[in-house]
C-alpha positions in Angstrom: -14.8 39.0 -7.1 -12.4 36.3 -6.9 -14.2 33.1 -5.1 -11.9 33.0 -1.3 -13.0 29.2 -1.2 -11.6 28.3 -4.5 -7.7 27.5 -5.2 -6.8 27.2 -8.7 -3.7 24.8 -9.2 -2.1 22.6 -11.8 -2.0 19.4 -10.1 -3.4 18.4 -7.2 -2.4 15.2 -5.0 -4.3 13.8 -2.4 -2.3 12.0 0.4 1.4 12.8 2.0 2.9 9.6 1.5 5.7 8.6 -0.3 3.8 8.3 -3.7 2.3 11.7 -3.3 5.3 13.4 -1.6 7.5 12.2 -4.7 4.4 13.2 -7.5 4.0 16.4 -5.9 8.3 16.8 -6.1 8.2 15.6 -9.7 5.4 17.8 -10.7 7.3 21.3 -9.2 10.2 20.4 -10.8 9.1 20.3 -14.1 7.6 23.9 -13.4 4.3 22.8 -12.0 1.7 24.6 -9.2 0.9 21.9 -7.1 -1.7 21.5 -4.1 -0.7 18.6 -2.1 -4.0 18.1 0.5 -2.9 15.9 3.6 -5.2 14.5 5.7 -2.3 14.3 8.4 0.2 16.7 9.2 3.5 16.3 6.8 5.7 13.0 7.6 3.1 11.4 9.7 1.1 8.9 7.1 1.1 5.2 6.8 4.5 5.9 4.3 6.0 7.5 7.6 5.3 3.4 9.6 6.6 1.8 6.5 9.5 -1.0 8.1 10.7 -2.8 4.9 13.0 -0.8 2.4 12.9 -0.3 -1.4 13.5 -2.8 -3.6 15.7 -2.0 -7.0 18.1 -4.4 -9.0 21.4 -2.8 -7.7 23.9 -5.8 -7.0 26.0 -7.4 -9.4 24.2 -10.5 -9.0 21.1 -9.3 -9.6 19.1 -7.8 -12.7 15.8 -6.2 -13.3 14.9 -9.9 -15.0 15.7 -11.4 -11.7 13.6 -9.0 -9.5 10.8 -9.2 -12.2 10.7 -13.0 -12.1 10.4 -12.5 -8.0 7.6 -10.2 -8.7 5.7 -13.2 -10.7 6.6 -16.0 -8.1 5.4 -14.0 -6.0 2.1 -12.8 -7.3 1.1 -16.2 -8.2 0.3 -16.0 -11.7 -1.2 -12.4 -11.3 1.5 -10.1 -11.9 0.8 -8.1 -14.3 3.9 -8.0 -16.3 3.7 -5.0 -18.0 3.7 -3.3 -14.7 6.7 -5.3 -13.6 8.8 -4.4 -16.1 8.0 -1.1 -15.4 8.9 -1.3 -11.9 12.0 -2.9 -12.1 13.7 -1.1 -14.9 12.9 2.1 -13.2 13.5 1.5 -9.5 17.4 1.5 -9.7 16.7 5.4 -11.1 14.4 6.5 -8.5 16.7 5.0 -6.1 19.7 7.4 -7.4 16.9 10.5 -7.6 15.9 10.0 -3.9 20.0 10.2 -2.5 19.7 13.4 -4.6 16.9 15.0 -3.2 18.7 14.1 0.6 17.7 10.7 1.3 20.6 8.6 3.2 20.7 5.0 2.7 22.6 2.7 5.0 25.5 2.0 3.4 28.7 -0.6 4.3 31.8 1.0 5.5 33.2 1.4 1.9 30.5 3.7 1.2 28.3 1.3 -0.9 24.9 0.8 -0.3 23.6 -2.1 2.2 21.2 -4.5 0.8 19.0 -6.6 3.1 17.5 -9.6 2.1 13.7 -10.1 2.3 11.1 -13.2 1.3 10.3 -13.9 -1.9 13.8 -12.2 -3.0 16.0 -14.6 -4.4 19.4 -11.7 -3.8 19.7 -9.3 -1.4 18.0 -6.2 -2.9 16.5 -4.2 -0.7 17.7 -0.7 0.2 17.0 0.5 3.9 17.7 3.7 5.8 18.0 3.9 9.6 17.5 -0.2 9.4 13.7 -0.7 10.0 12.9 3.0 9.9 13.0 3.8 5.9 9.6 4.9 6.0 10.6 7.3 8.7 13.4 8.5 6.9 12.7 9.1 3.4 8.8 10.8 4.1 10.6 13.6 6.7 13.2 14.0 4.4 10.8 14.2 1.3 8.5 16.5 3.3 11.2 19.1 4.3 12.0 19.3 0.6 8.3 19.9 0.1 7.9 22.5 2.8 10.6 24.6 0.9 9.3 24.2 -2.8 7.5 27.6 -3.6 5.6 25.3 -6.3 4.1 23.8 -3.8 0.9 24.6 -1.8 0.4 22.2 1.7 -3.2 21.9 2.6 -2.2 19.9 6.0 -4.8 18.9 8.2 -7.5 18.8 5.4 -9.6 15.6 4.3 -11.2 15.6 0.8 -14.9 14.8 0.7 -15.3 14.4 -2.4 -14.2 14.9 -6.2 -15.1 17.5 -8.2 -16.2 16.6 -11.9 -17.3 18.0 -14.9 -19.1 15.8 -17.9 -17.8 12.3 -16.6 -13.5 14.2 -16.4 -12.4 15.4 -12.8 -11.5 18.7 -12.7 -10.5 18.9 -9.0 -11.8 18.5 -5.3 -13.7 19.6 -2.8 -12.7 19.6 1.4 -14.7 19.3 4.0 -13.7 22.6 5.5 -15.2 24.0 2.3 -12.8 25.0 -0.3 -12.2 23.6 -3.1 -9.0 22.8 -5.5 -9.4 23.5 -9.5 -7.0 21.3 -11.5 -5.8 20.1 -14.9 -5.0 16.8 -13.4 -5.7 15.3 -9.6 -3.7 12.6 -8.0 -4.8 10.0 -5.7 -1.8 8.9 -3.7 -4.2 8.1 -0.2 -2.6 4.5 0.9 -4.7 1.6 1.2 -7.2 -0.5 3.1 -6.1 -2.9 5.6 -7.5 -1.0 8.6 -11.1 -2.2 7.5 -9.7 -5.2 9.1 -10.1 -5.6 13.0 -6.6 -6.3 13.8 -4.1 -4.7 10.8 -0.5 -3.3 11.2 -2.2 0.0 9.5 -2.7 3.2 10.8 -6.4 3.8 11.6 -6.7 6.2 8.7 -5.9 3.5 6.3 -9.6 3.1 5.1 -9.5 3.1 1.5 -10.6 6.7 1.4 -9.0 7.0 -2.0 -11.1 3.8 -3.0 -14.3 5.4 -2.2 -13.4 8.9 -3.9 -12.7 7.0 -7.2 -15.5 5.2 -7.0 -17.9 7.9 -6.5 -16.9 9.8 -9.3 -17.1 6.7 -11.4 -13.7 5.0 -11.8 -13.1 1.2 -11.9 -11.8 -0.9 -8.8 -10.2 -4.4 -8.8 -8.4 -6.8 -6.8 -10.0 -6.3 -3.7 -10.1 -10.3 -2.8 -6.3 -9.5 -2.3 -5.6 -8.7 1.2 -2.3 -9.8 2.1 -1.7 -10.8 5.8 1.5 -10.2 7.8 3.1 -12.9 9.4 4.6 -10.8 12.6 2.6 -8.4 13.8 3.1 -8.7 17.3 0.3 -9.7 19.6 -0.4 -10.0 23.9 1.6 -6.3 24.0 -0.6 -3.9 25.7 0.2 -0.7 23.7 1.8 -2.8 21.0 -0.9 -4.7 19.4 -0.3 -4.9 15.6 2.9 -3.6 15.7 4.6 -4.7 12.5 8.2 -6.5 13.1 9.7 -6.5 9.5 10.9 -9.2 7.8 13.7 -7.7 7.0 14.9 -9.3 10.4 13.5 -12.7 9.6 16.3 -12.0 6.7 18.7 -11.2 9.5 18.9 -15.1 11.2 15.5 -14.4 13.0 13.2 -18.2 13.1 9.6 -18.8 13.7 9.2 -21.0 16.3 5.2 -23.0 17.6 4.9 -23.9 21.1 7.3 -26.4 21.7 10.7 -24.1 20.4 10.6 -25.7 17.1 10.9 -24.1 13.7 7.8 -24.9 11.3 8.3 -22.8 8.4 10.9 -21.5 6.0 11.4 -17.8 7.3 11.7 -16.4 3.6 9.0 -18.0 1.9 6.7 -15.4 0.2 4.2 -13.9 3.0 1.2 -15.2 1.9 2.7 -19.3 2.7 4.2 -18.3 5.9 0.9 -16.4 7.3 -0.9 -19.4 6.4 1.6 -21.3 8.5 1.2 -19.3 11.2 -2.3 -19.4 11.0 -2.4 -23.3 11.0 0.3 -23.6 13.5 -2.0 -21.3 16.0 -5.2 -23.4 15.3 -3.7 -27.1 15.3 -1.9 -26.0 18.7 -4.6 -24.0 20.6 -2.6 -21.1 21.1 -3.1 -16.9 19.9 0.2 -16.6 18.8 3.5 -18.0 17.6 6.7 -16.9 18.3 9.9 -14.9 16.8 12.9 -15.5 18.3 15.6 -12.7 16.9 17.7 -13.1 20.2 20.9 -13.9 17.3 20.0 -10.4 15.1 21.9 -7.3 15.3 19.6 -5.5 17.6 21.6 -2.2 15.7 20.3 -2.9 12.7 16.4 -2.2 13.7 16.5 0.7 16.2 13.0 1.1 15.9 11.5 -2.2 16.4 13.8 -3.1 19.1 13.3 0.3 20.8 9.5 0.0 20.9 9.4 -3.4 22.3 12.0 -2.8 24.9 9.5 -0.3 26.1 6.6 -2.3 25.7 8.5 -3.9 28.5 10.2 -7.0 26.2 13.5 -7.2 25.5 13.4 -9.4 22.0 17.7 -9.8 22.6 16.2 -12.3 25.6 12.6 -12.9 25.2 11.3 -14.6 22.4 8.5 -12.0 20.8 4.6 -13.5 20.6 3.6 -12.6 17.3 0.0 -13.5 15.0 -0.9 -12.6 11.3 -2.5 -9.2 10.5 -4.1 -7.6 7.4 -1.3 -5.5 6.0 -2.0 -4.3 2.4 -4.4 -4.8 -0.3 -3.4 -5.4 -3.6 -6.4 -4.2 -5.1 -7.3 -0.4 -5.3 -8.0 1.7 -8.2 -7.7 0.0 -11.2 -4.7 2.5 -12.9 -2.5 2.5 -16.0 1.2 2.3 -15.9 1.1 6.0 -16.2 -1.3 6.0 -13.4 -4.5 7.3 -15.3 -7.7 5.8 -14.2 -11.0 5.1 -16.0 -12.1 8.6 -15.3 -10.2 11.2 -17.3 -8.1 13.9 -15.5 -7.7 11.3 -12.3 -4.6 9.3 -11.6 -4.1 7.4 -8.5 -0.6 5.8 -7.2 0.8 4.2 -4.2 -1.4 1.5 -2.5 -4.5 3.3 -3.7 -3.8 1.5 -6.5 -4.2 -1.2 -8.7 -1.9 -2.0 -12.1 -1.6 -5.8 -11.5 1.9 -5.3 -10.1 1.3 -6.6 -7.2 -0.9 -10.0 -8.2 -2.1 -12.1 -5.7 0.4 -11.2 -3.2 2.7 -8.5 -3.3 6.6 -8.8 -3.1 8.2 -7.1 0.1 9.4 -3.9 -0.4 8.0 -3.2 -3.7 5.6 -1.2 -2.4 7.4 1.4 -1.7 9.6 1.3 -4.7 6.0 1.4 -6.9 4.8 4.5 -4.5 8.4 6.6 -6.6 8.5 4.6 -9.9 4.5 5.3 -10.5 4.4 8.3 -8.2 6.6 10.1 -10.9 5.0 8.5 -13.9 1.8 9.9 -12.6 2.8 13.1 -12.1 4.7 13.7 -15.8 1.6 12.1 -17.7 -0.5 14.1 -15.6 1.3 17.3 -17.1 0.1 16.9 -20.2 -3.7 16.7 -18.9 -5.9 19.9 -20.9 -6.6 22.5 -18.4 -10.4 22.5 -17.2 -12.6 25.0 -18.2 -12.9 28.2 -16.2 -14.1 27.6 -12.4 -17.5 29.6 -13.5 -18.0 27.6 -16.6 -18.0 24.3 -14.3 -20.8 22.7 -11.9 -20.6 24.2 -8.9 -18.0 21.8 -6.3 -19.9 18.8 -4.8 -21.3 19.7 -1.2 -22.0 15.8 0.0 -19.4 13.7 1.5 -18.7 10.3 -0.8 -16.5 8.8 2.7 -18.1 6.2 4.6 -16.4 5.3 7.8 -16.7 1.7 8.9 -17.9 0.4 11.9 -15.9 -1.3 14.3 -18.4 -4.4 13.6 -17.9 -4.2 10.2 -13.9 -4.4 10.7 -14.6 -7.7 12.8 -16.9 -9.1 10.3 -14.2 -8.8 7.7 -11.2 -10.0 9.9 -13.8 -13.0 10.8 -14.9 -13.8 6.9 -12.2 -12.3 4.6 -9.5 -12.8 6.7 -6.8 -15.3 6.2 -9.5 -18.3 5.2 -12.8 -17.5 3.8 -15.6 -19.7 2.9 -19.3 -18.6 0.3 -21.2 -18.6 3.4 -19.1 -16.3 5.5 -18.7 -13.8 2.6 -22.5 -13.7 1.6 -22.9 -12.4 5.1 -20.7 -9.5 4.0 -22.9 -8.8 1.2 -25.5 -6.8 3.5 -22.7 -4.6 5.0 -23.2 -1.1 5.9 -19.4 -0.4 4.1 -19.5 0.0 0.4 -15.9 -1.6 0.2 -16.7 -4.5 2.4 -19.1 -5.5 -0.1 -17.3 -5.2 -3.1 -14.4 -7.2 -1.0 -17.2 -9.9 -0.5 -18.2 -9.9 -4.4 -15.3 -10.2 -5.6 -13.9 -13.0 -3.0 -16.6 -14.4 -4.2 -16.2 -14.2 -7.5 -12.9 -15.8 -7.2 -13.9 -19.5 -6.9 -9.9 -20.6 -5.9 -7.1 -20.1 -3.8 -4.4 -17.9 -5.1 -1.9 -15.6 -3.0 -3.2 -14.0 -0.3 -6.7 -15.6 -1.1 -7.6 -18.9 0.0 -10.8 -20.5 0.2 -11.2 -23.4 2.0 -14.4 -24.4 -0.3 -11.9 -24.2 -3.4 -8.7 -24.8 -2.0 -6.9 -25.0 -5.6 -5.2 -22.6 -8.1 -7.2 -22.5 -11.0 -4.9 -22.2 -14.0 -8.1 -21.1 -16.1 -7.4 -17.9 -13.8 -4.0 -16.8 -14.7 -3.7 -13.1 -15.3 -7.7 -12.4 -15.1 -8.5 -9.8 -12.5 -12.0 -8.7 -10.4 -13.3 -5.8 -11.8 -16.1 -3.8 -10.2 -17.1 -1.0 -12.6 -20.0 1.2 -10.9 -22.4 -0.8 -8.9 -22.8 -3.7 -11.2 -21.8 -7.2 -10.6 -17.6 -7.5 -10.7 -16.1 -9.3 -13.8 -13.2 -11.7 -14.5 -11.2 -9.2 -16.9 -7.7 -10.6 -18.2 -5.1 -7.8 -18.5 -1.7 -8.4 -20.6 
């Protein structure tokens, strides 16, 4: 008698993103069942917040070269550049396969498409729909296409607790309302980290759940030093706190300005320079928060932004807008191929669950979301080719115990205190007692990293360390992490 608990798929994708909305699309329509398991329901993840756009070579002045040599500058002598190639070659395609699955990108009024300017781009390259609401946009209109794929099985409102293996290959998963999913391949597309930190743009899922899933089931980590810092998130808002204001408008005219009205940064720098300026602006003036003045920006353009300050009670086409850093996304994750494949066979992960070195020390705006449909469909086509496990009563039985730990709100303080913007070897030792798996492994490898690169600065090694180019913390199991260099 068949087993009600146990659904039998082809690939299974954990998270309703844009990575896994797009893997799970790519899958079906090369003829594939797919189980997509959302913690959330449909068009309501961390994809759904997402302000900045997609980034993809499109404008006669531009080339994938270009954007791949942005990548680099950016990622401080991190990037990967296998990965970047990958990324920018590709994202010009995925950009054209989204308009035909439905997606509508702003366009000008002869009907091409608008690109906005970000930092760290050196051309204007970044595709937006709805302004500042792309996220919004592309994950409902991604979802509906899901909801009507007969390929596709929604388990909404269902968290994984753990994965299911068999003989060191993962073979599916199991939920914590008790079923399980068999599959040739599984698909980690969860989003990242940054809510571990005490004040973070993130939604509060964003945990590292996928992180801790790997992990368990014996797949590699890396990068996790890498926490890159917003520069406006908007502080002193009661209702508003963390609210990201994309810099997207910062490449609309929009100026930082300290506590005397005067401008103490370039605007477009890469994020990682202009949160520390923010940062040292705040402590050498005695003040919580800086201020973004977009009274000159096409209020139009960012319907969303402008509509939630305006009732948050500001107006930002009058009042300037009190804004602080806050952790926004990890660069490290799951240490994955550029197919996606992790150290543990039948497991890919995509999206900011991630880690392929794309990113580097600190990521590029707005190539997130172009890596979450450039690798999200990678994944999914190498994942076809995956052998199909052995029959569900030839396998160990589905794990019972949860492999989640849920942080404590004093651990999300302790890392926003000593792995935040500036961290020293005596604050991050005191990490290495933490209840939270992954706020240790952040501590070992911060530690490990004796420099400052990217989005990682310690003040007891304030300098880049050229000896450090390309080589990447890798935490395999529960030993020690290693400096590994990856071409």
């Amino acid at each position: 008698m068949p087993d009600p608990h146990l659904h039998e798929t082809e690939i299974a994708v954990v998270g309703a993103g844009g990575a896994g909305l797009y893997a799970a699309l790519t899958a079906a329509r090369a003829g594939a069942r797919v189980t997509l398991v959302s913690a959330t329901p449909l068009a309501f993840t961390a994809s759904y917040w997402a302000q900045g756009g997609i980034a993809a070579a499109l404008a006669a002045d531009d080339s994938p070269d270009l954007h791949r040599q942005d990548t680099e500058v950016a990622g401080r002598g991190l990037v990967r550049r296998s990965a970047a190639n990958v990324l920018v070659r590709e994202a010009p395609g995925v950009v054209d396969d989204l308009q035909r699955l439905g997606v509508r990108f702003d366009a000008d009024r002869h009907g091409r498409l608008a690109l906005g300017l970000e930092g760290g781009h050196s051309v204007r390259r970044v595709v937006h729909a709805g302004g500042s609401a792309t996220g919004r946009r592309v994950v409902r209109q991604l979802s509906a296409v899901v909801a009507e794929d007969p390929r596709i099985t929604v388990f909404e409102g269902t968290r994984v607790s753990a994965l299911w293996t068999d003989g060191g290959r993962v073979v599916g998963l199991a939920c914590e309302d008790g079923r399980a999913v068999r599959a040739r391949a599984t698909i980690l597309a969860t989003g990242g980290a940054a809510a571990l930190w005490s004040r973070t743009t993130n939604p509060p899922g964003s945990l590292g759940i996928g992180l801790m899933l790997a992990h368990a089931a014996g797949a590699a980590l890396a990068d996790l030093e890498f926490a890159q810092f917003h520069p406006t998130a908007v502080t002193g808002i009661p209702g508003r706190e963390g609210f990201l204001v994309t810099e997207a408008i910062r490449g609309e005219g929009a100026r930082l300005l300290d506590r005397d009205g005067e401008r103490f940064v370039e605007e477009l720098s890469p994020r990682d320079e202009v949160s520390r300026a923010v940062w040292a602006t705040m402590r050498a003036q005695g003040t919580d928060h800086v201020d973004l003045d977009m009274r000159m920006v096409d209020a139009g353009k960012f319907p969303n932004v402008v509509g939630a300050l305006r009732e948050s009670g500001l107006d930002p086409a009058t009042t300037l807008v009190p804004v602080a850093p806050a952790a926004h996304y990890v660069m490290g994750g799951i240490v994955a191929d550029l197919d996606g494949a992790t150290t543990v066979p039948g497991l890919y992960a995509v999206g900011e669950s991630a880690c392929t070195g794309l990113h580097g020390a600190n990521r590029l705006a707005s190539n997130s979301l172009t890596e979450c449909f450039v690798l999200g469909g990678r994944a999914a086509q190498a994942a076809l080719g995956e052998p199909a496990p052995r029959p569900a009563t030839a396998l160990p039985a589905p794990p019972r115990e949860a492999t989640i730990v849920l942080p404590e709100r004093a651990t999300q303080e302790a890392l926003w205190t000593h792995a935040g913007i500036e961290r020293t070897a005596e604050g991050l030792r005191t990490l290495l007692d933490d209840p939270h798996p992954l706020a240790r492994f952040v501590a070992r490898c911060a530690l490990l990293r004796e420099e400052s690169r990217g989005a990682h600065r310690r003040t007891d090694f304030p300098e880049l360390d050229p000896a450090l180019d390309g080589h990447h913390a890798v935490v395999r199991g529960d030993d020690e992490p290693r400096l590994e260099h990856w071409a």
